[in-house]
py3Dmol code that shows the C-alpha trace and the ligand (Angstrom):
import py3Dmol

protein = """\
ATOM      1  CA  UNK A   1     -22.706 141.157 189.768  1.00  0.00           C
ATOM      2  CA  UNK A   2     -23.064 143.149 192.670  1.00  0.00           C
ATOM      3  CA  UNK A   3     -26.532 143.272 194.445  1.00  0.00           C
ATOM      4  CA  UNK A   4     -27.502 145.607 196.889  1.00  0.00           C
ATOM      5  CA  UNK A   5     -29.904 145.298 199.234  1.00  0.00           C
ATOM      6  CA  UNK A   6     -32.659 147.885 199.379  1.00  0.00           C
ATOM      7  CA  UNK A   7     -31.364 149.438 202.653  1.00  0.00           C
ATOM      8  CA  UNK A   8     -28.104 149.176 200.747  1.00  0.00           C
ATOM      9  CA  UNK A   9     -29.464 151.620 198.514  1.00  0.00           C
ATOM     10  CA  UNK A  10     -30.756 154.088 200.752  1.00  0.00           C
ATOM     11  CA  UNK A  11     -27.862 154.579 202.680  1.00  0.00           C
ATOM     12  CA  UNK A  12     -25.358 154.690 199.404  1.00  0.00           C
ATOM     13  CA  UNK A  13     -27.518 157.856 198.672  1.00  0.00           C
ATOM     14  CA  UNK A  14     -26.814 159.667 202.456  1.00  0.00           C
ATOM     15  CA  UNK A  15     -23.359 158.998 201.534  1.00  0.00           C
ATOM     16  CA  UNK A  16     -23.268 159.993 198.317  1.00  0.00           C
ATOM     17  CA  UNK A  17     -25.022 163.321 199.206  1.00  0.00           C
ATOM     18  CA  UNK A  18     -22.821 163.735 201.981  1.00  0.00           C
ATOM     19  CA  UNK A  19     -19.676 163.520 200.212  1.00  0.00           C
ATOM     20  CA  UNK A  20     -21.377 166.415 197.573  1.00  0.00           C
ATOM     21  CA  UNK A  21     -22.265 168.880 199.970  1.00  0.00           C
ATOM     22  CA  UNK A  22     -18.276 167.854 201.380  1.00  0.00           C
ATOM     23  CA  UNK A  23     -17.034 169.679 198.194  1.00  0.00           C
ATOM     24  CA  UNK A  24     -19.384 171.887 197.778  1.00  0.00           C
ATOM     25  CA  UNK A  25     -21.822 173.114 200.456  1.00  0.00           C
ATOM     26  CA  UNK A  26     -24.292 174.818 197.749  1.00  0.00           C
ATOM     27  CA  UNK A  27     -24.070 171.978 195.512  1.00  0.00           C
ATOM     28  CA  UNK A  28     -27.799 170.942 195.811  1.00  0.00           C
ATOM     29  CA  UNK A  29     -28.983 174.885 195.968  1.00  0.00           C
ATOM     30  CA  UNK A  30     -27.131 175.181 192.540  1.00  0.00           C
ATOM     31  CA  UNK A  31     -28.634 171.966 191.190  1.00  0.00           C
ATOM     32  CA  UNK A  32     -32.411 173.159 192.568  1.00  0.00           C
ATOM     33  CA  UNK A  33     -32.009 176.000 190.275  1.00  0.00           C
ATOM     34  CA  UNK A  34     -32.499 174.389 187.193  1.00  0.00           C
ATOM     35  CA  UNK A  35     -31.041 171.831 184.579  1.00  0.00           C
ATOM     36  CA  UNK A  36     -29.279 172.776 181.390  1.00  0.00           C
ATOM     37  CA  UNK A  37     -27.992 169.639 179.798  1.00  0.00           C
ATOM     38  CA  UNK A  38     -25.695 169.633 176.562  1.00  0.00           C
ATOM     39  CA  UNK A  39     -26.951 165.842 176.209  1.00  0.00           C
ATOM     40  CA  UNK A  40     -29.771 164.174 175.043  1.00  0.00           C
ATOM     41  CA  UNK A  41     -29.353 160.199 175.298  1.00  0.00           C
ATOM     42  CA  UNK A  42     -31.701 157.552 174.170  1.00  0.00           C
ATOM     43  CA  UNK A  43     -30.763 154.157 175.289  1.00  0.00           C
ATOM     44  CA  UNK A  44     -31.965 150.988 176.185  1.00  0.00           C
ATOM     45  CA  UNK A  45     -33.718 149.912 179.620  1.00  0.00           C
ATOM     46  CA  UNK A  46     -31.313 147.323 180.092  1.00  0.00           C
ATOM     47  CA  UNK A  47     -29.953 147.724 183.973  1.00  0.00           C
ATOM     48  CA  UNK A  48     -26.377 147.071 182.414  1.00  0.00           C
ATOM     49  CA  UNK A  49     -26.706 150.322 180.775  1.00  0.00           C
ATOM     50  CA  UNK A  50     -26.868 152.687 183.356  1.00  0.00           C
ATOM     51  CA  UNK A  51     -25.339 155.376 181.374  1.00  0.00           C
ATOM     52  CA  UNK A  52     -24.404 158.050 183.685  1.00  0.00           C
ATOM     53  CA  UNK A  53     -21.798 156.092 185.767  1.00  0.00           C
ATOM     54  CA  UNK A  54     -20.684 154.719 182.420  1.00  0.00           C
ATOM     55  CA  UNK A  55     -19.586 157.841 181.460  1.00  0.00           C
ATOM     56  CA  UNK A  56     -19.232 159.274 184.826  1.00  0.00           C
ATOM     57  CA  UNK A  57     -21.975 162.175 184.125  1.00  0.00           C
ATOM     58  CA  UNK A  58     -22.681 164.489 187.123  1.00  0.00           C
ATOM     59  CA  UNK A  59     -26.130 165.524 187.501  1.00  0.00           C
ATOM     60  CA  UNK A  60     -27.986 168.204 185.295  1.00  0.00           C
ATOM     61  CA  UNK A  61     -25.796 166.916 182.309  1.00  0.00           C
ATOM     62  CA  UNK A  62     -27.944 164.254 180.612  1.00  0.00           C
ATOM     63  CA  UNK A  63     -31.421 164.177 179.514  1.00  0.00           C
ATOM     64  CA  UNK A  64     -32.213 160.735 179.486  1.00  0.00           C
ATOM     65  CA  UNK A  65     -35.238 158.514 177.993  1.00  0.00           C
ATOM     66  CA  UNK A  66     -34.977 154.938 177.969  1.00  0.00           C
ATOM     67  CA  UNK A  67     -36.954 151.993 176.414  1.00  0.00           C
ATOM     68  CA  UNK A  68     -36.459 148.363 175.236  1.00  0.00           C
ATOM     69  CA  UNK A  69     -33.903 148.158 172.247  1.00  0.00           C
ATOM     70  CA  UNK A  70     -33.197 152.093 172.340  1.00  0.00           C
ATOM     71  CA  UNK A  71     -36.082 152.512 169.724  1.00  0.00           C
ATOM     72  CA  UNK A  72     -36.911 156.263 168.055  1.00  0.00           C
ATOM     73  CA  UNK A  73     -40.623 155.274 167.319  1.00  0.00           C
ATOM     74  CA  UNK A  74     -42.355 158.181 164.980  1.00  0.00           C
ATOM     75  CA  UNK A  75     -46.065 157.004 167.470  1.00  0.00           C
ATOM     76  CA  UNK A  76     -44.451 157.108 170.815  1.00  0.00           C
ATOM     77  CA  UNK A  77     -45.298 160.017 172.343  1.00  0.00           C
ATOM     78  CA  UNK A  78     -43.364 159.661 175.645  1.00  0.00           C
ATOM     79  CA  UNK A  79     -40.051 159.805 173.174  1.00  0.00           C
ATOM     80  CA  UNK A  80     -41.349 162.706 170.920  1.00  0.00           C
ATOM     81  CA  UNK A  81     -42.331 164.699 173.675  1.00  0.00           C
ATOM     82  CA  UNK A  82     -39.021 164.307 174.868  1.00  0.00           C
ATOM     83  CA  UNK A  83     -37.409 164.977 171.579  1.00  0.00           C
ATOM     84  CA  UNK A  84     -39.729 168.272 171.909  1.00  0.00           C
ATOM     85  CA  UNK A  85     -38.423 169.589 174.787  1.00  0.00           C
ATOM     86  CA  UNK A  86     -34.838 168.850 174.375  1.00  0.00           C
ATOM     87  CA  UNK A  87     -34.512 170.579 171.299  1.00  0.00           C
ATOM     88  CA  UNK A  88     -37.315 173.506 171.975  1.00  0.00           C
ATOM     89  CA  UNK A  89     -36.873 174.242 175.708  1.00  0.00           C
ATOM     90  CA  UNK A  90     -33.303 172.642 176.835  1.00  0.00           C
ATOM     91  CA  UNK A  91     -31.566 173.373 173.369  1.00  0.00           C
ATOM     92  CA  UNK A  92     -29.710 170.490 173.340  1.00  0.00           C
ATOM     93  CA  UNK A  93     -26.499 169.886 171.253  1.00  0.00           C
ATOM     94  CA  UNK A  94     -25.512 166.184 171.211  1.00  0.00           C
ATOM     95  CA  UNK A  95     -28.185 163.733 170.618  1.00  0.00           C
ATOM     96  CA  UNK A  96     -26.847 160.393 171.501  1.00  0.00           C
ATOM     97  CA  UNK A  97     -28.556 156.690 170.669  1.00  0.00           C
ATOM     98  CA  UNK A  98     -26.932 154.629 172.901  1.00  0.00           C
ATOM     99  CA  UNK A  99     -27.256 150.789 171.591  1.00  0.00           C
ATOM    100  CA  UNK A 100     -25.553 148.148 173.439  1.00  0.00           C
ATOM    101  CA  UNK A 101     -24.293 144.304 172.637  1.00  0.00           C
ATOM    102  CA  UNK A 102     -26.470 141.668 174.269  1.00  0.00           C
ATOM    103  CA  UNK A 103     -29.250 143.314 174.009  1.00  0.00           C
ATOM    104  CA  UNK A 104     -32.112 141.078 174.394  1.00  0.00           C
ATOM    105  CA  UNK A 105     -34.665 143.416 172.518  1.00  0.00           C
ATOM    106  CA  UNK A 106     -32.484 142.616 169.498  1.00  0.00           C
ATOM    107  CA  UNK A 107     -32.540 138.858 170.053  1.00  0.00           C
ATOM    108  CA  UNK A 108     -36.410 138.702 170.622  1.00  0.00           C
ATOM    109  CA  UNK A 109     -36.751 141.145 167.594  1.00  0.00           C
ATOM    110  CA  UNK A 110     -35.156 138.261 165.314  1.00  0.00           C
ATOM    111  CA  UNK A 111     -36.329 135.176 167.254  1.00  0.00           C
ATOM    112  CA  UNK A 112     -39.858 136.075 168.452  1.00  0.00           C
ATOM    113  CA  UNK A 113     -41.320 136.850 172.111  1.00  0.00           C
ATOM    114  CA  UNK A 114     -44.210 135.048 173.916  1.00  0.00           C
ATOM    115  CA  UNK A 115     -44.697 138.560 175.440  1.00  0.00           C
ATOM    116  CA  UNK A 116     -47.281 140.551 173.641  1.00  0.00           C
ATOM    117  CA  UNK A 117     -46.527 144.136 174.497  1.00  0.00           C
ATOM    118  CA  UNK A 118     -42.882 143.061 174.051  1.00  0.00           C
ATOM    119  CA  UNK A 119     -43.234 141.355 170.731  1.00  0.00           C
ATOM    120  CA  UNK A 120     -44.993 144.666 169.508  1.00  0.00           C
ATOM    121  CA  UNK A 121     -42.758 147.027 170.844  1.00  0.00           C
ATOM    122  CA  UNK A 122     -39.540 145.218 168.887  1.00  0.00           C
ATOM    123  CA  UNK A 123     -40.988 144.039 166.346  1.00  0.00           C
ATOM    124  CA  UNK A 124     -40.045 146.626 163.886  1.00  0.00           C
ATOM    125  CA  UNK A 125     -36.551 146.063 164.306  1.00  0.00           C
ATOM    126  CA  UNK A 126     -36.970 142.500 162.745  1.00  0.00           C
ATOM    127  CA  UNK A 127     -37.693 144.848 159.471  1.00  0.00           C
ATOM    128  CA  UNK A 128     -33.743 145.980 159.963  1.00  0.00           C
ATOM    129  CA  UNK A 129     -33.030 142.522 160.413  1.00  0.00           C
ATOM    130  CA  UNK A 130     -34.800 141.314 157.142  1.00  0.00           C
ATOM    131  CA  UNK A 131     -33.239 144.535 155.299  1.00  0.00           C
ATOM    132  CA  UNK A 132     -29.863 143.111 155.955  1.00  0.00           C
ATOM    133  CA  UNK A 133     -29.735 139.537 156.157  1.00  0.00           C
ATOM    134  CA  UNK A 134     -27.165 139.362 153.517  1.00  0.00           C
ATOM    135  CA  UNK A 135     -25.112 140.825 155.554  1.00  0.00           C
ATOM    136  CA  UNK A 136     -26.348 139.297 159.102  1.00  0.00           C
ATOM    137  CA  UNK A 137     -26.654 135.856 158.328  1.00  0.00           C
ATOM    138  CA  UNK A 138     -23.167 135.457 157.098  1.00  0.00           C
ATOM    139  CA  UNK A 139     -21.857 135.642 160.660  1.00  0.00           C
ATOM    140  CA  UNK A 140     -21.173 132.461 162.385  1.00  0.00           C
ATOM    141  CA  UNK A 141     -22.634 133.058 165.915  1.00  0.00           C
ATOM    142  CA  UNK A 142     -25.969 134.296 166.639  1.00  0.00           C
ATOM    143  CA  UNK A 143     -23.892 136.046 168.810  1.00  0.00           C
ATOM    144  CA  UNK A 144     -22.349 137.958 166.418  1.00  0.00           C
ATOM    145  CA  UNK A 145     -25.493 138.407 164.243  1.00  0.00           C
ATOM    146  CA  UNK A 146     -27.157 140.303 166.939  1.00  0.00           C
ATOM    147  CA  UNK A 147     -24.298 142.253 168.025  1.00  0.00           C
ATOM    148  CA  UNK A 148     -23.891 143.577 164.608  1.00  0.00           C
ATOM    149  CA  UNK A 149     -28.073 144.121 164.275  1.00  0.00           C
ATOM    150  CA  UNK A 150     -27.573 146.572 167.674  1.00  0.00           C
ATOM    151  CA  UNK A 151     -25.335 148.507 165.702  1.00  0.00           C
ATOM    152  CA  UNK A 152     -27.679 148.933 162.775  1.00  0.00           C
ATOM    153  CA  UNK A 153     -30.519 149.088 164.926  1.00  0.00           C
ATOM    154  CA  UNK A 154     -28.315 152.566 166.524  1.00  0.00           C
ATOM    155  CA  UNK A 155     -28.414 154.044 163.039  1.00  0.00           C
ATOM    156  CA  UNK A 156     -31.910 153.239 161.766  1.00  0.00           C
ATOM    157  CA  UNK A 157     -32.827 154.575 165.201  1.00  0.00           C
ATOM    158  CA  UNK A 158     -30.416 157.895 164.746  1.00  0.00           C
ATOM    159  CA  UNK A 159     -32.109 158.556 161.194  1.00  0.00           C
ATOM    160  CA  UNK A 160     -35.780 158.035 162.656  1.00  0.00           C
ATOM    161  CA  UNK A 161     -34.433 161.574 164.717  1.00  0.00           C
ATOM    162  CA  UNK A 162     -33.962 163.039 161.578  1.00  0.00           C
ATOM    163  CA  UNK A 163     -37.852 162.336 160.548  1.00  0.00           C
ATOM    164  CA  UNK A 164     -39.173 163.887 163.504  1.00  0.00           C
ATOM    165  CA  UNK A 165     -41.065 167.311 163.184  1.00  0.00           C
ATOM    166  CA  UNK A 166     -39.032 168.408 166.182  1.00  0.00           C
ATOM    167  CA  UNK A 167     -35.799 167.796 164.768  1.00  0.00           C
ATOM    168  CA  UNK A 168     -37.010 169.124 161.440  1.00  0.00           C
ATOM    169  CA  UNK A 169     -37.875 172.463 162.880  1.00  0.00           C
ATOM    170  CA  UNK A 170     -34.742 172.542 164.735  1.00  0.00           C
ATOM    171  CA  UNK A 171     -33.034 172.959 161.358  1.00  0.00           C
ATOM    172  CA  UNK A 172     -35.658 175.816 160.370  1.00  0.00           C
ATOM    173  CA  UNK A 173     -34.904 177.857 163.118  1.00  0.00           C
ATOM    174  CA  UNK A 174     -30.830 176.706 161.826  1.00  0.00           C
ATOM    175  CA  UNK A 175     -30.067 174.784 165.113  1.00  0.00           C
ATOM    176  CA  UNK A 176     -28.605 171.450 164.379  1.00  0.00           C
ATOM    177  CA  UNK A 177     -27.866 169.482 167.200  1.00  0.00           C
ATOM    178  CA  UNK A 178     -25.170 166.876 166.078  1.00  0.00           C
ATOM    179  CA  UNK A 179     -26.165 163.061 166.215  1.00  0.00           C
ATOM    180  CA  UNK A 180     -23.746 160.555 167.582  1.00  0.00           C
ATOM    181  CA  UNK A 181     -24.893 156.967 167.608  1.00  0.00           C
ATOM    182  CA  UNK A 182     -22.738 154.956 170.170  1.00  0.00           C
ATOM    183  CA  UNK A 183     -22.768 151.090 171.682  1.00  0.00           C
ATOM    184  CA  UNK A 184     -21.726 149.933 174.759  1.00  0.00           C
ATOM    185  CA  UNK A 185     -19.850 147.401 174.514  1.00  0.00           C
ATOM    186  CA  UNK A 186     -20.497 144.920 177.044  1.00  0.00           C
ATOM    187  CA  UNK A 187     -17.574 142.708 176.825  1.00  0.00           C
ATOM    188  CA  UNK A 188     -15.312 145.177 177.316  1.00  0.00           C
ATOM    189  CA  UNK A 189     -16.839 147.931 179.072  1.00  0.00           C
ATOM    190  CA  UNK A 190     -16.255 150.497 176.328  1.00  0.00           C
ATOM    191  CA  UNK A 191     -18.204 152.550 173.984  1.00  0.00           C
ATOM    192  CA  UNK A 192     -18.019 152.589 170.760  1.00  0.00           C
ATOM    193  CA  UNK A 193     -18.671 155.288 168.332  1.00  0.00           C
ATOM    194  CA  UNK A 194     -20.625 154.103 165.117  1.00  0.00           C
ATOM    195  CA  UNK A 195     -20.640 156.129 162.048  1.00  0.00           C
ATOM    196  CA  UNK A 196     -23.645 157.806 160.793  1.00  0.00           C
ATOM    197  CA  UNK A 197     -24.444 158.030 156.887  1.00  0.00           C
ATOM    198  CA  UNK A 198     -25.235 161.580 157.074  1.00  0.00           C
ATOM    199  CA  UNK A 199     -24.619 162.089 153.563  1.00  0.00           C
ATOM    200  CA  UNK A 200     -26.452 159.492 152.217  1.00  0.00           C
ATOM    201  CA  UNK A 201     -29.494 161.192 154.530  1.00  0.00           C
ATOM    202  CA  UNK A 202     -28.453 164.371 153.394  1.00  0.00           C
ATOM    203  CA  UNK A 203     -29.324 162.360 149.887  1.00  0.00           C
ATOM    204  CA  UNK A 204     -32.558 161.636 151.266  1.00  0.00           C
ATOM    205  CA  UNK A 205     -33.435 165.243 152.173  1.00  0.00           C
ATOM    206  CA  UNK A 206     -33.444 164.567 155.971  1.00  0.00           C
ATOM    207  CA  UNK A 207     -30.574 166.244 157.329  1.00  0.00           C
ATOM    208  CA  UNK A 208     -29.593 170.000 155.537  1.00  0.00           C
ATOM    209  CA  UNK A 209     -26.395 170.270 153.496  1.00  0.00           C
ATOM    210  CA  UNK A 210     -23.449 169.973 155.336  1.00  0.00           C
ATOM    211  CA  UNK A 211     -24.766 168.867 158.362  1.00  0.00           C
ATOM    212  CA  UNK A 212     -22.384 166.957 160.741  1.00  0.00           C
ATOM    213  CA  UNK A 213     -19.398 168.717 158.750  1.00  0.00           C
TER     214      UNK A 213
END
"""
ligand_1 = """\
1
CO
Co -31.066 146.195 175.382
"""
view = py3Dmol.view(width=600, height=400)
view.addModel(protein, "pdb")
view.setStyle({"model": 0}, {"cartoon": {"style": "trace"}})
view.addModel(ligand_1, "xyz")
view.setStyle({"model": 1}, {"stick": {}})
view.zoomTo()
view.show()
């Protein structure tokens, strides 16, 4: 892995603003004018996830709020308030929960953390876990297990959107931003798209009909 040093960092940034302003003189007036992202993504903290060179985002297209194990919690209200504005102010059109494989919120959410705030903070996602141990404990690597459990962790996360008032009013008012649940998949470098059961929420009366069609 490659470590920079702090100076390191400071001057990658001269020359990274250099090399802007070399193909485009007005390229940091334009971007002092204001932001108007397409993209909302929630993802995890992990420093392997560093989304926007992942994807190779410029600036001004991704809203971005990150926390341990990508988690949509209905009580945080750093997250909501960021749901809030993305769908009230920036009118964004893709939410995106962006899970990843060796995650080590999922691991501690299954095995246990000595860290308190930690523990807390994950803990629900041991409930996914126990929902679908069937399923989970037939694999043969913890590995595996935990891989998988990020993926369903994406999707219990994605439909937790769906229960927010934000999101809920963003269908009054007949804007539905489209939900995309993705992993990054560490082994390879790739992301993956994983399938969202918006029917069977549209069952549950938490998306409208026909949403995602
Ligand atoms: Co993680």
């Amino acid at each position: 892995m490659i470590k920079h040093t702090y100076n390191e960092l400071i001057l990658n940034n001269r020359e990274w603003a250099e090399k802007r302003l070399k193909g485009d003189k007005d390229y940091f007036k334009k971007l002092s004018e204001g932001q108007d992202p397409q993209y909302l993504i929630i993802g995890c903290s992990d420093s392997r996830v560093s989304i926007t060179s992942l994807i190779n985002a410029e600036p001004g297209e991704l809203f971005v709020h990150r926390n341990i194990a990508n988690r949509v919690s209905l009580i945080d209200i750093n997250l909501l308030s960021v749901i809030e504005y993305s769908l009230e102010v920036l009118h964004i059109q893709d939410i995106i929960i962006l899970g990843h494989y060796k995650c080590g919120g999922i691991k501690a959410a299954v095995e246990g953390s000595d860290l308190y705030m930690v523990h807390n903070w994950i803990n629900p996602i041991r409930d996914i876990y126990i929902n679908h141990r069937d399923e989970l404990d037939k694999y043969d690597s913890n590995e595996k297990k935990y891989d998988r459990l990020a993926e369903l962790n994406v999707i219990a996360q994605a439909e937790n959107i769906t229960k927010t008032r934000s999101m809920k009013k963003a269908f009054e008012r007949k804007q539905y931003p489209a939900l995309h649940g993705w992993i990054f998949d560490i082994y390879t470098g790739l992301i993956k798209e994983i399938p969202l059961p918006l029917k069977s929420w549209e069952k549950k009366g938490l998306v409208p009909a026909g949403y995602g069609e």
